[in-house]
Residue frames as a rotation matrix with the C-alpha (Angstrom) as fourth column:
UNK 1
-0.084 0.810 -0.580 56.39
0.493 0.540 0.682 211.72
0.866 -0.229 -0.445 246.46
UNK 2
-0.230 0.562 0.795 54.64
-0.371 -0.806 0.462 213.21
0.900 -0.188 0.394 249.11
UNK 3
-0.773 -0.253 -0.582 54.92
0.111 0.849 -0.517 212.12
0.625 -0.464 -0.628 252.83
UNK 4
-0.337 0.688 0.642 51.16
-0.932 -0.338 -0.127 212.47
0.129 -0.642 0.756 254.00
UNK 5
0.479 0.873 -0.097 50.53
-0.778 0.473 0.413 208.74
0.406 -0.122 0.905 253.48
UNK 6
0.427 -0.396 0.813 51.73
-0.775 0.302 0.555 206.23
-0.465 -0.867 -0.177 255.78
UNK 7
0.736 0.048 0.675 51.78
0.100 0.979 -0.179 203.32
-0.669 0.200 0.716 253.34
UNK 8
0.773 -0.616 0.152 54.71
-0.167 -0.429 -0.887 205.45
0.612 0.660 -0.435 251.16
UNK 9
0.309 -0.732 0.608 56.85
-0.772 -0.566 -0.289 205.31
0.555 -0.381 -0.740 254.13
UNK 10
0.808 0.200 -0.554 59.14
-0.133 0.978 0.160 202.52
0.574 -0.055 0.817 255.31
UNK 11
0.654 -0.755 0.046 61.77
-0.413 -0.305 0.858 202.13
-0.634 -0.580 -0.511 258.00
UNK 12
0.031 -0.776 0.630 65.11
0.530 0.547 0.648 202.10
-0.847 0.314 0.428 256.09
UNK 13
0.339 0.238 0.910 63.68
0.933 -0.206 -0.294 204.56
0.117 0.949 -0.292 253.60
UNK 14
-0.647 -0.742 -0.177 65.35
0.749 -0.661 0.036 207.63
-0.144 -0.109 0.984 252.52
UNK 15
0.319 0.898 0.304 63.42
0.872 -0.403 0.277 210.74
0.371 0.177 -0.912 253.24
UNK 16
-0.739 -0.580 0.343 63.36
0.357 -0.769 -0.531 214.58
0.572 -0.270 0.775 254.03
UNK 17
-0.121 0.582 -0.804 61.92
0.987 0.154 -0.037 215.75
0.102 -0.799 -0.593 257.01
UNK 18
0.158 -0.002 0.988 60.73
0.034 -0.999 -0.008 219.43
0.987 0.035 -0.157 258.96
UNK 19
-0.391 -0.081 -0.917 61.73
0.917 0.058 -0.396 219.61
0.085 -0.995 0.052 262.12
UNK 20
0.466 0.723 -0.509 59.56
0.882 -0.427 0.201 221.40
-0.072 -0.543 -0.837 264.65
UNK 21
0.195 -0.612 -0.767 61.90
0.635 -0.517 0.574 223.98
-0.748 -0.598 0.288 264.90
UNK 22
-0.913 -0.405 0.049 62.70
0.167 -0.263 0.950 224.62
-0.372 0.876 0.308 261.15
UNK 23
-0.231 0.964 0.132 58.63
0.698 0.259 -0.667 225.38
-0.678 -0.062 -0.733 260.31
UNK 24
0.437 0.036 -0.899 59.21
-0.058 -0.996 -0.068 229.12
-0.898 0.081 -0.433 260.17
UNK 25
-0.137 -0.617 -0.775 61.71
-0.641 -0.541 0.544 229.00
-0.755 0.571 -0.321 257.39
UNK 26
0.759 0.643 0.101 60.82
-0.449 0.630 -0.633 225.45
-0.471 0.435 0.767 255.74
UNK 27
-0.216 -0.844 -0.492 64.54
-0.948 0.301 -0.099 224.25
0.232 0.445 -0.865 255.92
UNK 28
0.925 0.311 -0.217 64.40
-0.313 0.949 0.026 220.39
0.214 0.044 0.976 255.21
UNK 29
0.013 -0.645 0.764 66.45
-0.930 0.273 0.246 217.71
-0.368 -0.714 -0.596 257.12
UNK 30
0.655 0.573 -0.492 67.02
-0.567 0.804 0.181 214.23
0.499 0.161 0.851 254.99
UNK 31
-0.582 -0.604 0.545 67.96
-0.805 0.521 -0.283 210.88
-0.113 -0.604 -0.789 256.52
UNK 32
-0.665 0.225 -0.712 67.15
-0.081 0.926 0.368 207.25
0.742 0.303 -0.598 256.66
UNK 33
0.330 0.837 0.436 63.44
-0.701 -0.092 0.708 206.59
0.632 -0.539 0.556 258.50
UNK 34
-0.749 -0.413 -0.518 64.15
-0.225 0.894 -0.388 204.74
0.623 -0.174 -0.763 261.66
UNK 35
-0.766 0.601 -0.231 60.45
0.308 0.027 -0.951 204.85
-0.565 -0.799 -0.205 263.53
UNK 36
-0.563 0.754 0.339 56.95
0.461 -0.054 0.886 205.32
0.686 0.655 -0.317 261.83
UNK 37
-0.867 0.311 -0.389 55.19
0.488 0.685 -0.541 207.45
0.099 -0.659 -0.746 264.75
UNK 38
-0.155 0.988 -0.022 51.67
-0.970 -0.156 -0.186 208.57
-0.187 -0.007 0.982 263.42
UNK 39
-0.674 0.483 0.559 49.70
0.197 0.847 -0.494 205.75
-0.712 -0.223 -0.666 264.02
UNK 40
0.651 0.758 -0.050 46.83
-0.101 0.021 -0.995 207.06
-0.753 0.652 0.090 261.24
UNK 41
0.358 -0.108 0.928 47.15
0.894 0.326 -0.307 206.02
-0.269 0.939 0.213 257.18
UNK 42
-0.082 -0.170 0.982 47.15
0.753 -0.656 -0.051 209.72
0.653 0.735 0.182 256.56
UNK 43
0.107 0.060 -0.992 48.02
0.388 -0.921 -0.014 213.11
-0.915 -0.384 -0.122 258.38
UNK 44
0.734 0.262 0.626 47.84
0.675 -0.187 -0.714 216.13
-0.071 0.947 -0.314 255.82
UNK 45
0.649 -0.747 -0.144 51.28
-0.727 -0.665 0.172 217.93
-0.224 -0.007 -0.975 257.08
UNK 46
0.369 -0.911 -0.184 52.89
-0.753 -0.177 -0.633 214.67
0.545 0.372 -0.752 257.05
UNK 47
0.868 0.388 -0.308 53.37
-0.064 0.705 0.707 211.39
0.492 -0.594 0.637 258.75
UNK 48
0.626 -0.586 0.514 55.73
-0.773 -0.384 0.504 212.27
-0.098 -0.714 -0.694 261.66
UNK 49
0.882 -0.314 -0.350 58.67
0.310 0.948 -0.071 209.76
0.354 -0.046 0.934 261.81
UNK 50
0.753 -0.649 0.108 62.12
-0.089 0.062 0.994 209.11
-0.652 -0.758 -0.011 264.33
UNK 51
0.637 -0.518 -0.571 65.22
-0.713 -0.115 -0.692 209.61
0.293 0.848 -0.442 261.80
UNK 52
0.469 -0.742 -0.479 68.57
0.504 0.670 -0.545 206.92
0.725 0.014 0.688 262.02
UNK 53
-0.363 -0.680 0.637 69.81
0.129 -0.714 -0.688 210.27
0.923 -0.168 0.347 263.74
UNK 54
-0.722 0.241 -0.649 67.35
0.653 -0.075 -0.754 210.57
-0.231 -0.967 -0.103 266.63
UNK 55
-0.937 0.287 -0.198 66.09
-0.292 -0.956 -0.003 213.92
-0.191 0.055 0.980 264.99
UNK 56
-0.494 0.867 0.061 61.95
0.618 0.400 -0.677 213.81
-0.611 -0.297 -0.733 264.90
UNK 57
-0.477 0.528 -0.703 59.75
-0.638 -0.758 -0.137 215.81
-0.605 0.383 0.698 262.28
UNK 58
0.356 0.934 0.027 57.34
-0.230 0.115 -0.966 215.56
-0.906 0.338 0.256 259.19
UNK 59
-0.070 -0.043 0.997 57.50
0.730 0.679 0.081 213.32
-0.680 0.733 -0.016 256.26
UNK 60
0.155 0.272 -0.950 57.76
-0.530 -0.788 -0.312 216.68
-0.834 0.552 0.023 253.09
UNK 61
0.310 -0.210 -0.927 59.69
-0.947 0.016 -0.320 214.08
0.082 0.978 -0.193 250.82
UNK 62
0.548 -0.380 0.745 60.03
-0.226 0.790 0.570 210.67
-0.805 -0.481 0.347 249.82
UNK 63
0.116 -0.666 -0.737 62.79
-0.980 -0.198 0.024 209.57
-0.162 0.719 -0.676 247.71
């Protein structure tokens, strides 16, 4: 599944992120969602969210 829509994504859920940093190469980061923070239903890169870890990036996979 695909993390452009907000209503896929739930704190406590297990997901892989992009951090800002990792763009260039498209290396993916997964962990447990602990923050939801796009505020719209739908972004088309990806509904940003605050890992368990601290780390911040886009929603590529939900699991």
């Amino acid at each position: 599944m695909k993390g452009q829509n907000r209503s896929d994504i739930k704190a406590g859920k297990e997901v892989s992120i992009i951090l800002k940093e990792d763009q260039v190469s498209g290396k993916l980061t997964e962990g447990i969602v602990q923050d939801i923070l796009t505020k719209s239903l739908y972004h088309p890169h990806g509904i940003k969210v605050r890992l368990a870890t601290g780390e911040v990036g886009r929603v590529k996979v939900v699991k």
